[in-house]
C-alpha positions in Angstrom: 18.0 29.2 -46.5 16.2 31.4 -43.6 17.3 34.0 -42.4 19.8 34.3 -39.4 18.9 36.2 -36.4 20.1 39.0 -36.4 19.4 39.7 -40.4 15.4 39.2 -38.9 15.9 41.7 -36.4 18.0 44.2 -38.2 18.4 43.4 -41.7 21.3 42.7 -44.0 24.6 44.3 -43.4 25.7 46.6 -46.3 29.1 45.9 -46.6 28.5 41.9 -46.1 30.5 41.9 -43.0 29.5 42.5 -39.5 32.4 43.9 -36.3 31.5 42.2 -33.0 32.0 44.4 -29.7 33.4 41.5 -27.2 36.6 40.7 -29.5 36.7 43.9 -32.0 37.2 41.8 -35.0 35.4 41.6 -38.4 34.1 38.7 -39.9 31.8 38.1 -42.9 28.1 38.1 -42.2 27.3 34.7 -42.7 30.4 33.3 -40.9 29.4 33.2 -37.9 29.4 30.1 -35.3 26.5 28.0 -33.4 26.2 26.7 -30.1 24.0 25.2 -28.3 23.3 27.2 -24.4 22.1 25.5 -21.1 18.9 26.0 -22.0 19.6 24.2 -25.0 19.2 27.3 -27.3 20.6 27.6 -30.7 23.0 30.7 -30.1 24.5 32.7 -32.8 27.8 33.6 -32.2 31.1 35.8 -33.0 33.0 34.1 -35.8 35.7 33.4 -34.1 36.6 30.5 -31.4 38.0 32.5 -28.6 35.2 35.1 -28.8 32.0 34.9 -26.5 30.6 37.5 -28.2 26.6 37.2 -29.8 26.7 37.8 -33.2 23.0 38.8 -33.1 23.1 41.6 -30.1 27.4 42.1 -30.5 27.5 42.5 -34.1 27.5 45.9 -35.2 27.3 46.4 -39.1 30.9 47.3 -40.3 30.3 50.4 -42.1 29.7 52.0 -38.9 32.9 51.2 -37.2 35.1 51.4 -40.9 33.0 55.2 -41.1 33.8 56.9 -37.9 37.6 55.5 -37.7 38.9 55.2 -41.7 39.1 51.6 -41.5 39.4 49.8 -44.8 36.2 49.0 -46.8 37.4 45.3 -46.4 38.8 43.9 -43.5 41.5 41.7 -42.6 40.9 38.6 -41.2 41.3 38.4 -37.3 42.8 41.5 -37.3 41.6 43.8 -33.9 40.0 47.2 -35.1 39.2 49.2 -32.1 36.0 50.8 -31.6 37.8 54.3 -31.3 40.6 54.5 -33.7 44.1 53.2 -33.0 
């Protein structure tokens, strides 16, 4: 299996899970979803469905966010973490 995108550009996540800026929802690292742009591009995207979100240039590694605001070391599913606290 190769590689996704954003584990070329930036390596593997340390906690396995990656928190996506548009939505503010975690979602394991090798979750995410594919679709195909105008240009017909393959596109990595945010996990989940309602979320426009890159999951190459959105996804920031989860330790950061968990780090800075106390957020558990694993998060809930579909559950909003906001990028400053609550």
């Amino acid at each position: 299996m190769s590689p996704t995108d954003r584990e070329s550009m930036f390596g593997k996540a340390e906690s396995g899970y990656l928190w996506c800026l548009h939505c503010e929802r975690a979602y394991k690292e090798d979750e995410y979803r594919t679709e195909v742009n105008e240009e017909g591009h393959l596109m990595e995207m945010c996990y989940y469905e309602d979320c426009d979100g890159d999951a190459v240039i959105d996804a920031w590694e989860w330790e950061k966010i968990r780090d800075a605001n106390g957020y558990p070391e694993k998060p809930e599913e579909g559950k909003v973490y906001p990028q400053y606290g609550n």
